[in-house]
N, C-alpha and C positions, 0 to 999 in steps of 0.2 A: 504493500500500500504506500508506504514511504518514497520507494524508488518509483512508481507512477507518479503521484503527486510532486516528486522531485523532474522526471520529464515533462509534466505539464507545465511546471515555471519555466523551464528551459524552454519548450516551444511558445509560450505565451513570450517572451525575453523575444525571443528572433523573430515573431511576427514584426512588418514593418509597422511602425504606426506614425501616426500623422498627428503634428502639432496642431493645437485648434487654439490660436492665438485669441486671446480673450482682455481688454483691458480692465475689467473686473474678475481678476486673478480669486479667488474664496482665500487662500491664504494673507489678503490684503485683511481680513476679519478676524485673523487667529488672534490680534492685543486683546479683542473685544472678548472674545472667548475664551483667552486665558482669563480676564479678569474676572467675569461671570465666575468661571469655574470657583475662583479663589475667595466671591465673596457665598456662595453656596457652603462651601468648604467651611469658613467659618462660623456661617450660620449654626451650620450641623456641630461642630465643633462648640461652641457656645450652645447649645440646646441639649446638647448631652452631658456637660458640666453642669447646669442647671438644676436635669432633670434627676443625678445623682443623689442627690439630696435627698428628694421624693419618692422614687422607685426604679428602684436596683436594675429591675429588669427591664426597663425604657433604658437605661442607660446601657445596657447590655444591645438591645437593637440596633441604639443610637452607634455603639460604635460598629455595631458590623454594616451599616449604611454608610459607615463614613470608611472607612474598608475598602467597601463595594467602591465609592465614588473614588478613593484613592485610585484605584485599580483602573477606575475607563479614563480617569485624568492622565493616568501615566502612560496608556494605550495610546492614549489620544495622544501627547508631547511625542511618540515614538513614531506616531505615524505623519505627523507632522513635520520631524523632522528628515523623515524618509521622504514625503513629499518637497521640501525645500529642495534637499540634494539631488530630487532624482531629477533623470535629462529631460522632460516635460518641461517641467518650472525652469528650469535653465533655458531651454529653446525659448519657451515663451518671451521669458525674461528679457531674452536676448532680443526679439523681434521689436517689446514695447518699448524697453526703455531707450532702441537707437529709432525709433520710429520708421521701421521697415511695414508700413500699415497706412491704409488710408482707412479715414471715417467718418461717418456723418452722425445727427442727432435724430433719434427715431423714438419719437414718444416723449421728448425729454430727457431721453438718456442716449447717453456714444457711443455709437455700436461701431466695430469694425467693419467696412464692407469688402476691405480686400489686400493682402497683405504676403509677405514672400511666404511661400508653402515650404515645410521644411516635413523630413520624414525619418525614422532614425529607426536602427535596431538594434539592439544587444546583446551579440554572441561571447563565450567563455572569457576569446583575447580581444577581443575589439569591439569600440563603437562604431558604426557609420553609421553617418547624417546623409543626407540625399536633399539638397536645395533644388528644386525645381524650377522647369521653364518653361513658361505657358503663353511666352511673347508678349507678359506685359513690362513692366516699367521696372523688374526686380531680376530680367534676365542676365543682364551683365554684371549686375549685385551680386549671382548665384555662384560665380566662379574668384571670387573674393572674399570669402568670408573665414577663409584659413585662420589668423588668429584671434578674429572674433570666436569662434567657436572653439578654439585651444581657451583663450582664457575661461568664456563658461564652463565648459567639463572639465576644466585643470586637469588638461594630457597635450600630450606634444603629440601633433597630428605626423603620422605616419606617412599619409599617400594621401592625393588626389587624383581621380581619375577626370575628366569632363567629356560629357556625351551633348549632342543635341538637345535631347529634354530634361539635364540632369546633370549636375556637378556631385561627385560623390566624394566624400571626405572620411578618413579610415583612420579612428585614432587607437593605436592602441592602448590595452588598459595596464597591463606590464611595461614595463620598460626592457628594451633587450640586456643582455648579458654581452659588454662588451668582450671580442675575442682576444687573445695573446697571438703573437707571435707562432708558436708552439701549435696554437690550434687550426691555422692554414694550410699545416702542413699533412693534414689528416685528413683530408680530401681531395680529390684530384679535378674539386672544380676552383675557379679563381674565385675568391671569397673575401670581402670586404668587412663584413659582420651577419651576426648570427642567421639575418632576415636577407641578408642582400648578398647573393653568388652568380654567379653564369660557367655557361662552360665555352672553354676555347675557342673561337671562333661564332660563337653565339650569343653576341655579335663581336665583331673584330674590331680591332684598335680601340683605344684609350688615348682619351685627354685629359692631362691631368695639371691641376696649376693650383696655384698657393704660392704665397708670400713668405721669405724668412722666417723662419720658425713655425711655419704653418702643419708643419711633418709630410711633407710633400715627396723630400727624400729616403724618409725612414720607409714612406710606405713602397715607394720605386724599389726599396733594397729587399721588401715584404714580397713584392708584383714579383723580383726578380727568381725570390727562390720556390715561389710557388708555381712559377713557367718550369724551373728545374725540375719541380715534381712533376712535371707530366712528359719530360724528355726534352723539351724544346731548346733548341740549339740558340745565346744567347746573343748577341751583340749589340755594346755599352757604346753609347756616340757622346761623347761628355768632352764640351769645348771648352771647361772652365777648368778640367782638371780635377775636380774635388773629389769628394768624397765617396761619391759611386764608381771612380777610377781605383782608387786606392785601397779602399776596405772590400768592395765588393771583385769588381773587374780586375785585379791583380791575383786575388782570387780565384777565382776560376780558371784564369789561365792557367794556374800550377796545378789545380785540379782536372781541368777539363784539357787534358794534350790532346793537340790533333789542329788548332782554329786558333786564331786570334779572338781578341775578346772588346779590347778598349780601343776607343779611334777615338783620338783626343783633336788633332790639328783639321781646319777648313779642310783643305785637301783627301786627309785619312777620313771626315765626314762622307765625305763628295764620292770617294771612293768605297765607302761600303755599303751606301745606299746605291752606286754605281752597280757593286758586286749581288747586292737582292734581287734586283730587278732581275740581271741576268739572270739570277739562281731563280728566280718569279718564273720567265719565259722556258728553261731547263724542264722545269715539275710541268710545266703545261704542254709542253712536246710529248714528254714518257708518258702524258696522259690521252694524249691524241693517239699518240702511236701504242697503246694498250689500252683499247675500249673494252673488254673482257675483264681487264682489273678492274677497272677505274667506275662500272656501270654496274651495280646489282641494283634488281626487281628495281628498273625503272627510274633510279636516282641515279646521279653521277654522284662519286665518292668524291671528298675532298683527299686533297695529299694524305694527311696523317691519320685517316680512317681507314688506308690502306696498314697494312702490318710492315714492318718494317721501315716505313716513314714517319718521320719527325717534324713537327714545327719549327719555326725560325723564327726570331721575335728580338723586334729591335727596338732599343730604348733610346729616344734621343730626351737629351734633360737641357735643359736651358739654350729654350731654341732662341731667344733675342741675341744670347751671349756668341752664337755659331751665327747669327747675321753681320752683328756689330764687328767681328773679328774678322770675316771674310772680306764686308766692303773696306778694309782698308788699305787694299793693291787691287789691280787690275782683273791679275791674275784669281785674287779669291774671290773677287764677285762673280766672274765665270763658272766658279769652283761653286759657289751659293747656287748660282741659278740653275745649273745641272743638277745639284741635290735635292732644290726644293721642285725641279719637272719630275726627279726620280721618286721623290717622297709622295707623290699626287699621284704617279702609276701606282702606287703599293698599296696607299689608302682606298682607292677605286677598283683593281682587279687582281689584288690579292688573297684574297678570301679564300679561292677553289686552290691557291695552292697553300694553305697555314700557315701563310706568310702573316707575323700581327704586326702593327706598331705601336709603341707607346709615346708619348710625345709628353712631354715634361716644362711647365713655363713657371714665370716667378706673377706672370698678370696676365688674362684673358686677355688677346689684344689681337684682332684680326693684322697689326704690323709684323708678324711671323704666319699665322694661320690663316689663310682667307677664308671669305664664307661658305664658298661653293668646297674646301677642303674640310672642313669643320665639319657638314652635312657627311662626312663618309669617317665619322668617330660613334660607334655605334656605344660608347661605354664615355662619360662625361661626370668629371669628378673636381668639385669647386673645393678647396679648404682654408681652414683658420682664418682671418677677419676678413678674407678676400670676399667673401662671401657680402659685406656690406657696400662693394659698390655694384651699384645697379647696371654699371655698364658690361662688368666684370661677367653678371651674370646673366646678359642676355647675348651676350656671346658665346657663353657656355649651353647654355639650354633654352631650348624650343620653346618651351613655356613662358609667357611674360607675367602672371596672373598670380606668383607664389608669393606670398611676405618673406621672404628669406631673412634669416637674423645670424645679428655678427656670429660668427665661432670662435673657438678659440683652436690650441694644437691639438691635431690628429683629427677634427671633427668638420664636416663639411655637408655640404647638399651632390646626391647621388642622381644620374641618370640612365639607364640602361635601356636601350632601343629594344621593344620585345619582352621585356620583362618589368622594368620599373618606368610606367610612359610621361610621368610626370617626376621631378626634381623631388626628390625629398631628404631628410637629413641625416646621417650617418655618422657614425662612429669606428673609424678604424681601427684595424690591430694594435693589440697597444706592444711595446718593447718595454718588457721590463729590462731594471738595472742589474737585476740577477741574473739578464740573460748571456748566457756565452755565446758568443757571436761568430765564432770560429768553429766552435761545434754545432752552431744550425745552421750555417753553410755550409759546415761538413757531410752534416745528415741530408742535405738539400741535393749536394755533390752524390751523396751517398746514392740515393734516388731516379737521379739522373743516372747513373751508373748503371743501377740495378733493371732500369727499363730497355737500355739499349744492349745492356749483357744475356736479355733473353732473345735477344734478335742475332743471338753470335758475335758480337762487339766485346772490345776488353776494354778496359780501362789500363 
């Protein structure tokens, strides 16, 4: 009987229901009612001190009335207070007090006649709210209501999806469990945090930018070793020299014999994105000339869904820094403009051979990225305060409609073509200071070892 009555709250919870905005809320009468209650209460209270005196057993009545009344006063404050918090009175709330309502006077009294429709439901981990659009005067209101409705139900909104008749807002009621380091490495899809992964090539290429201390790098050095766990063959394009040369890409070289790893100079840029391409054109002849491989039941395989084939995945990081450096001879703006026509083939028809790119900036700025190149980053990752200029972020993401608020390190707004379709906010892997750095690029190495050692490969 229990566990019925417990699945009936549960489907009564997920039915949608619909706010029925009212500016004559009944909890506007609860003062009124509490104090009723309080002068009843003492009534009884004073009538059965009285009547003590007189007869023992009136005052024995007297108190199990007052009992009785204790008992539906405290019902009532509970149920009271259930109605306050619950998401009804908050929608409402929401609608009257910003005046999202129009109304006229009908009888002497203001009735609403027509106002934003809002509709909401309540599953285990999540609210959504559903603002509708019925083409009148509250349709473009419907796709803006993000942190108005984070502050009513105090939750940080999740997702926004928007439809035709319907902007859909997902908050969840947990908060995620941010990931470690350590826990990326325990699946072999790319993984951001708990709620937000993809796999390889679905979709391809990453944009990724933040400002100084935004952890933009920490997360490139995260991206790097979790391409290793799935075999992908890496190359570092870093013009500044730093820290993804030296801790990560020095690295690897000692581990991974066989490839070069770091391409720090214009030129050694120009040149490896030179040598993708080709390797791009390579994978797509062996796939012309092996249609038999390359084509089960009806789909063309990509490169690395054949056995024995590996991804490629190239990381360039501060791409302003590889312009600024190249235009300063003749020779490396030649060297630029080759790299950036060869960077634009890899982003557009790379995909069928697992060729990824990752592109690394310190500020959203179509001055290294153009629009029409932007359009083929199927994975788009804003962090740390970058996140509060507006320009920053409509550069980044399709959406113009999201309240984005500042972040701080490691936290930003995510987009994922295909899986996440609207910008929402994220929390990367964190690096702790406990971590050894050397031994989880070891076990990353390790990984990479152990996928191409079943294919007959040694290390």
């Amino acid at each position: 009987m229990i566990k019925l009555l417990h699945r009936m709250q549960i489907w009564r919870n997920q039915r949608l229901k619909t706010v029925r905005s009212n500016l004559h809320i009944p909890v506007i009468y609860s003062s009124i009612i509490s104090k009723s209650f309080y002068f009843i209460f003492a009534i009884l209270i004073l009538t059965t001190i009285l009547s003590f005196r007189e007869n023992f057993l009136s005052s024995i009545v007297g108190i199990f009335f007052i009992s009785i009344f204790g008992f539906i006063f405290h019902f009532w404050k509970k149920c009271q207070q259930a109605y306050l918090n619950g998401i009804n009175y908050n929608l409402q709330y929401m609608i009257v007090s910003n005046k999202y309502y129009e109304s006229q006077v009908i009888d002497g009294r203001e009735e609403i006649t027509n106002y934003l429709v809002l509709k909401y439901r309540e599953t285990e981990k999540n609210i959504e709210v559903h603002a509708m659009k019925y083409g009148d005067k509250y349709n473009e209101l419907a796709s803006k209501l993000g942190s108005l409705l984070s502050s009513s139900l105090s939750l940080e909104l999740g997702e926004m999806t928007e439809t035709i008749s319907q902007a859909t807002y997902i908050f969840p009621k947990f908060a995620e469990i941010r990931l470690t380091w350590e826990d990326t490495l325990q699946t072999t899809n790319l993984t951001i945090s708990e709620k937000v992964d993809w796999q390889f090539g679905s979709p391809p290429h990453v944009l990724l930018a933040g400002s100084t201390k935004s952890g933009k790098t920490v997360l490139l050095e995260n991206l790097v070793a979790q391409y290793l766990n799935i075999g992908a063959e890496i190359k570092l394009l870093d013009p500044k020299n730093g820290e993804l040369s030296w801790l990560v890409g020095k690295k690897l070289e000692d581990r991974l014999l066989g490839y070069k790893v770091v391409y720090n100079s214009p030129f050694q840029i120009a040149g490896a994105l030179r040598e993708a391409v080709r390797e791009m054109n390579i994978r797509f002849q062996v796939m012309a000339d092996n249609p038999d491989t390359y084509i089960s039941k009806g789909k063309v395989l990509s490169w690395a869904e054949v056995n024995g084939n590996y991804p490629l995945v190239i990381v360039l990081d501060e791409g302003i820094a590889f312009k600024t450096e190249a235009e300063t001879t003749k020779e490396g703006k030649q060297a630029y403009q080759e790299a950036m026509s060869n960077l634009g083939s890899l982003l557009v028809k790379s995909r069928q051979a697992s060729i990824e790119v990752i592109v690394g900036l310190q500020r959203a700025s179509s001055d290294f990225i153009p629009t029409y190149m932007r359009q083929n980053f199927g994975v788009a990752l804003l962090l740390g305060s970058t996140t509060s200029d507006l320009d920053s972020c409509r550069m980044m993401f399709s959406s113009q409609d999201i309240d984005y608020k500042t972040c701080d390190i490691g936290t930003g707004y995510i987009q994922i073509d295909g899986v996440i379709p609207q910008p929402r906010y994220v929390e990367t892997p964190f690096k702790s200071d406990e971590l050894d750095f050397e031994e989880y690029f070891d076990k990353a190495c390790d990984c990479y070892w152990s996928i191409r050692n079943n294919d007959g490969l040694s290390d």
